[in-house]
C-alpha positions in Angstrom: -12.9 -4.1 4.4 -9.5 -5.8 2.8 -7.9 -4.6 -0.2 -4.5 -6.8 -1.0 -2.2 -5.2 -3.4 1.3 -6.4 -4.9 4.3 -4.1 -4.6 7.1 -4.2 -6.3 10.7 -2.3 -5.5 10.8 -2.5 -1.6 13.7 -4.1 -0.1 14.1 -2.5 3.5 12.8 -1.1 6.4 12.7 2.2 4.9 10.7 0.9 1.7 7.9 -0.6 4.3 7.7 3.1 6.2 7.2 5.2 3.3 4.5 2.9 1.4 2.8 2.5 5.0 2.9 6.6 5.8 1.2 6.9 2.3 -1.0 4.6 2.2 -2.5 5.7 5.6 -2.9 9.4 4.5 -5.9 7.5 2.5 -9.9 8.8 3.8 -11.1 5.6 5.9 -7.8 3.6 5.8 -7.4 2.4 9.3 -4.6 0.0 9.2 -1.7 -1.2 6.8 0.7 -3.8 6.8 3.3 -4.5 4.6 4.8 -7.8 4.1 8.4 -7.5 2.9 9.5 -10.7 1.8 6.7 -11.1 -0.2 5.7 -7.6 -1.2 2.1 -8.0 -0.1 0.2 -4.9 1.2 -2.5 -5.5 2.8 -5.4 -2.5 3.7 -7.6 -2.4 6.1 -10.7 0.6 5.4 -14.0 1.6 6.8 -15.4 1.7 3.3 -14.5 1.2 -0.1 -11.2 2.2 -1.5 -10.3 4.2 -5.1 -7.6 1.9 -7.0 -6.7 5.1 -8.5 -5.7 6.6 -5.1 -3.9 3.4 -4.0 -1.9 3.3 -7.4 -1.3 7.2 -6.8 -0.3 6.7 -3.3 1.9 3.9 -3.8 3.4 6.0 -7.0 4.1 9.1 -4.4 5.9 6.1 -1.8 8.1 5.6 -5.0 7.1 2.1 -6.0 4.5 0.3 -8.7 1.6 -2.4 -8.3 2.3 -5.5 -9.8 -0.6 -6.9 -11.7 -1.3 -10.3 -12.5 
């Protein structure tokens, strides 16, 4: 399963690390990638994901979700 979030406040190398790290620390997240220029975070699971945990883990990487 794909979950595709908006990030905002990553501007390096160092941004892309620490939102990937914590994201990853997730139960059943096997993969994430983190588009820089864009800000798009894609996650790969085995099963469904908790928003909240996303939000929180992304909050802990020291950045916010943009929402539409």
């Amino acid at each position: 399963m794909q979950t595709t979030i908006n990030v905002a406040g990553m501007t390096c190398g160092h941004c892309v690390s620490a939102v990937t790290m914590e994201l990853s620390l997730l139960t059943s997240v096997t993969e994430v990638e983190v588009d820089l220029e864009s800000g798009q975070v894609t996650i790969t699971s085995d099963g469904d994901l908790d928003q909240t945990q996303i939000a929180t883990a992304i909050d802990e990487a020291g950045y916010e979700i943009v929402t539409n």
